[in-house]
C-alpha positions in Angstrom: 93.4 111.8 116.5 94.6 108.3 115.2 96.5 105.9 117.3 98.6 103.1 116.8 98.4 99.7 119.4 101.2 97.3 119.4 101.8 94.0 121.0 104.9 92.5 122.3 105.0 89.0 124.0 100.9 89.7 125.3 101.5 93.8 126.2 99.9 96.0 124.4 100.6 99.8 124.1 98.8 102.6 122.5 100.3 106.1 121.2 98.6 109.0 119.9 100.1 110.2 116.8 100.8 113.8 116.0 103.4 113.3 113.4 105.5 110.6 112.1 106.6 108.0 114.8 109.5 105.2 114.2 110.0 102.0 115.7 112.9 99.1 116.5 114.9 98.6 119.0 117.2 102.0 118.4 116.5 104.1 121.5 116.0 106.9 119.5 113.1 105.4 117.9 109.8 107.2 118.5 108.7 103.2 119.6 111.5 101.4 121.1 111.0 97.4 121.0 113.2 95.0 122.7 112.0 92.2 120.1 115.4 90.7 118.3 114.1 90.2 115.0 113.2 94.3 114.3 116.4 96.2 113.1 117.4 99.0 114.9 115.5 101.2 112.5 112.8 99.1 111.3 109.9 101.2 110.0 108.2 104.3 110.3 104.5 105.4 110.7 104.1 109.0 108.8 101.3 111.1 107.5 101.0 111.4 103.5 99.9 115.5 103.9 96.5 114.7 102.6 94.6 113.0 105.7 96.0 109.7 105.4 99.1 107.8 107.1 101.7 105.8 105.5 104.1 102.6 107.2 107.0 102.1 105.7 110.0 100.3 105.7 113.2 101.9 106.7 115.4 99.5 104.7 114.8 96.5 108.0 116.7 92.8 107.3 113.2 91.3 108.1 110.7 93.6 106.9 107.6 94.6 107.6 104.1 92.0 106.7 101.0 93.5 105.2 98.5 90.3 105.3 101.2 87.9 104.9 103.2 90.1 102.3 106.3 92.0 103.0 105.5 95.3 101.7 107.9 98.4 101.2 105.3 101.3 101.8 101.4 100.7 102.4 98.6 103.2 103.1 96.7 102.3 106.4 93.0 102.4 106.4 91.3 102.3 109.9 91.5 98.8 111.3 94.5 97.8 109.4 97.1 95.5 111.1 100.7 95.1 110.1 103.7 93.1 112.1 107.3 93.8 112.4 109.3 90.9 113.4 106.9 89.6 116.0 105.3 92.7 117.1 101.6 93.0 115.7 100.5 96.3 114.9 97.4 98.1 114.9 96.2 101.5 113.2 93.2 103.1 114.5 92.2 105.8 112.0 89.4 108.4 111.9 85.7 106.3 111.9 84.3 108.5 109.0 85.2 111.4 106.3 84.6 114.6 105.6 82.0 113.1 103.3 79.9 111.9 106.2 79.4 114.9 106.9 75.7 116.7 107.4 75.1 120.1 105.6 72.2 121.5 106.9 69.3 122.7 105.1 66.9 125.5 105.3 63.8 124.6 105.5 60.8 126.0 103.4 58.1 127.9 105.5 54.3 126.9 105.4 52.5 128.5 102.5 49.9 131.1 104.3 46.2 129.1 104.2 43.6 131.0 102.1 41.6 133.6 103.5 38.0 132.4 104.5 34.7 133.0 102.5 33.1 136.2 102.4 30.1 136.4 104.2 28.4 137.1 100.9 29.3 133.3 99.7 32.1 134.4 97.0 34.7 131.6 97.3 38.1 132.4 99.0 41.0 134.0 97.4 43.6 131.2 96.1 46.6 131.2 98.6 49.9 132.6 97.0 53.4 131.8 98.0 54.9 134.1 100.3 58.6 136.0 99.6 59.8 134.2 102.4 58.6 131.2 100.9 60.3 131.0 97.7 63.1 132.5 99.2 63.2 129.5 101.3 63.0 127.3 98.3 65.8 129.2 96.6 68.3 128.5 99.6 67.2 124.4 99.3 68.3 124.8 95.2 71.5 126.2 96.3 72.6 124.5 99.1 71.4 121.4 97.3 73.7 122.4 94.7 76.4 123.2 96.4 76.7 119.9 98.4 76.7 118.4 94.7 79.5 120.3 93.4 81.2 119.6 96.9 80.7 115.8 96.6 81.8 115.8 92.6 84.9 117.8 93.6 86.2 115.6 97.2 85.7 112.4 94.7 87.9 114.0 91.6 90.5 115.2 93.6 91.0 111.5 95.2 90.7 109.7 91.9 93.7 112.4 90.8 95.7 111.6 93.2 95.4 108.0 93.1 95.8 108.1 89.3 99.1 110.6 90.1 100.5 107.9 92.7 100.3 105.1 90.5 101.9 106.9 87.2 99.2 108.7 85.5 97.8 112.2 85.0 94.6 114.1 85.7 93.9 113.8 82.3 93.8 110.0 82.9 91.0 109.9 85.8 88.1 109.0 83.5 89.8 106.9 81.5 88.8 103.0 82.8 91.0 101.4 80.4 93.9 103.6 82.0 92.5 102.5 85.4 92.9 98.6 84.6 96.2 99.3 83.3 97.3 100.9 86.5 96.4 98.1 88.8 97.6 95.2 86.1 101.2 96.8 86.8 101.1 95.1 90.4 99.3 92.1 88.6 101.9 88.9 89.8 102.1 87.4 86.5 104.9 89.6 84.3 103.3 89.0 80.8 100.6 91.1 82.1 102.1 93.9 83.9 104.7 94.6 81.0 102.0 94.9 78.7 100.4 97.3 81.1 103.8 99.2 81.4 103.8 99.2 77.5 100.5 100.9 76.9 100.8 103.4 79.3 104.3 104.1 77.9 102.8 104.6 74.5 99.5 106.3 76.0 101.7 109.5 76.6 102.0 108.1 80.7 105.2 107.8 82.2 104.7 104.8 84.8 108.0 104.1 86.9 109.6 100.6 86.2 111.3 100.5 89.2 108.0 98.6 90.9 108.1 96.3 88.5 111.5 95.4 88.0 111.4 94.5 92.0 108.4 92.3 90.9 110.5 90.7 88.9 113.4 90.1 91.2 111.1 89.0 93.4 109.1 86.2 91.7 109.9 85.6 88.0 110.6 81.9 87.4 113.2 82.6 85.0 116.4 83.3 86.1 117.7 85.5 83.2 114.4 87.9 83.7 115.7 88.4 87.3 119.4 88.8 86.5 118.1 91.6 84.1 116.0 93.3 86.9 119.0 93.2 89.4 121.5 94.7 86.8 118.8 97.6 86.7 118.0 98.3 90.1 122.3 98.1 90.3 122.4 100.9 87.9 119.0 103.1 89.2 120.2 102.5 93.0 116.4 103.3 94.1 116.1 102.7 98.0 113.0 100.9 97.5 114.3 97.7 96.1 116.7 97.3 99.1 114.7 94.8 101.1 114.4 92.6 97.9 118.0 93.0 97.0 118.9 91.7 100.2 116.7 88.9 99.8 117.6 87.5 96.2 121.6 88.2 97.5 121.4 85.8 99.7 119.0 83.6 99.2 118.7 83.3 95.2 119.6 79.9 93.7 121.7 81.9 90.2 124.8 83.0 91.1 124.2 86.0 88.3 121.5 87.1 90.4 123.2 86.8 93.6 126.0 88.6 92.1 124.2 91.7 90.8 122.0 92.1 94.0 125.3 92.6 96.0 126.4 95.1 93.2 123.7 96.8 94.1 123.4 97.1 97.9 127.2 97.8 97.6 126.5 100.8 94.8 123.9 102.2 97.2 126.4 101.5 100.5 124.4 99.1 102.1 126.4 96.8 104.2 125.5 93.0 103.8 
């Protein structure tokens, strides 16, 4: 069962977790911190429904750090840490897959040894494999097999669903050059995430911009480019841009993009 381990000012804390849990200093949370940088909601930790668990922001002022990075929503391998204002976080995961896993195998019985010499010196009849034998050979083919076909399918279905999370099909899992397109659209330069966007868009794929203009809110060094991605999220009013929003509202030195960003908390009824 995984756990989560927290630390606030040198206690730690350990849950088991069954289902999703939230934390911040709400009393209703499932983890209720007394530290006063967390929002009363801040975040969440929630399966995804295929073995894995999610942490997510629940639209906090401060966020939530991923290695140094505020993140919106990451997927937690075992090991990872995350922090929360200034509670560190720990998620301890399963130690090993399904694919760890030992099938067993049958094991072929002994061929029978040859019959000995007649006493009249003919030589000894040439030993034969037994039904039980190549039976036993049979069941190593298939079982063989099968962990093959078991192995080929556990791997497809994860590359399909990654490729599905990040904006392509099934039809897309063997494609590599889809692949490097996929993971250029989080690429921190903009040149080479558009162009990413814009193959994918003409590749039949229907990648969601959304990501990307929050990339661009967040970092682009020209002003105009920004002001464009806030008047956007202002008009799309997607959830996940609300920490960034926030953010460029206040702290962005255009009064264009200052101006849009409130737009669009206010379009979405966040209160500044």
């Amino acid at each position: 069962m995984p756990k989560l381990v927290w630390t606030e000012e040198g206690k730690s804390s350990r849950l088991e977790l069954t289902g999703p849990a939230t934390f911040g200093r709400g009393p209703d949370n499932t983890i209720v911190l007394a530290d006063k940088n967390l929002s009363r909601h801040h975040g969440i930790v929630q399966p995804d429904g295929q073995g894995g668990w999610w942490v997510q922001d629940r639209d906090s002022s401060n966020g939530i750090l991923v290695n140094g990075r505020r993140e919106i929503h990451t997927l937690l391998s075992n090991g990872a840490t995350f922090t929360a204002g200034g509670v560190s976080f720990t998620f301890e995961g399963p130690e090993s897959s399904g694919l760890d896993r030992t099938v067993p195998m049958a094991i072929p019985a002994a061929a029978p040894k040859p019959l000995p010499s007649p006493a009249g010196g003919f030589p000894p009849v040439p030993a034969t494999p037994s039904s039980t034998s190549r039976n036993a050979l049979i069941a190593v083919f298939v079982t063989v097999a099968a962990m093959a076909l078991l192995a080929a399918a556990i791997v497809f279905f994860r590359r399909s669903t990654d490729a599905a999370r990040n904006g392509g099909g099934i039809s897309s899992v063997f494609d590599s050059e889809g692949d490097k397109l996929r993971k250029d659209l989080a690429s921190q330069d903009p040149t080479i995430r558009w162009a990413a966007y814009k193959k994918l868009k003409a590749s039949g794929s229907d990648p969601d911009p959304v990501p990307l203009w929050i990339l661009d809110l967040k970092g682009h060094p020209d002003h105009e480019v920004r002001q464009a991605a806030a008047e956007k999220l202002e008009k799309v009013r997607d959830r996940r841009a609300i920490p960034q929003l926030r953010w460029s509202h206040k702290h962005d030195d255009n009064f264009g993009v200052r101006r849009h960003s409130g737009n669009a908390l206010e379009a979405m009824g966040i209160d500044e």
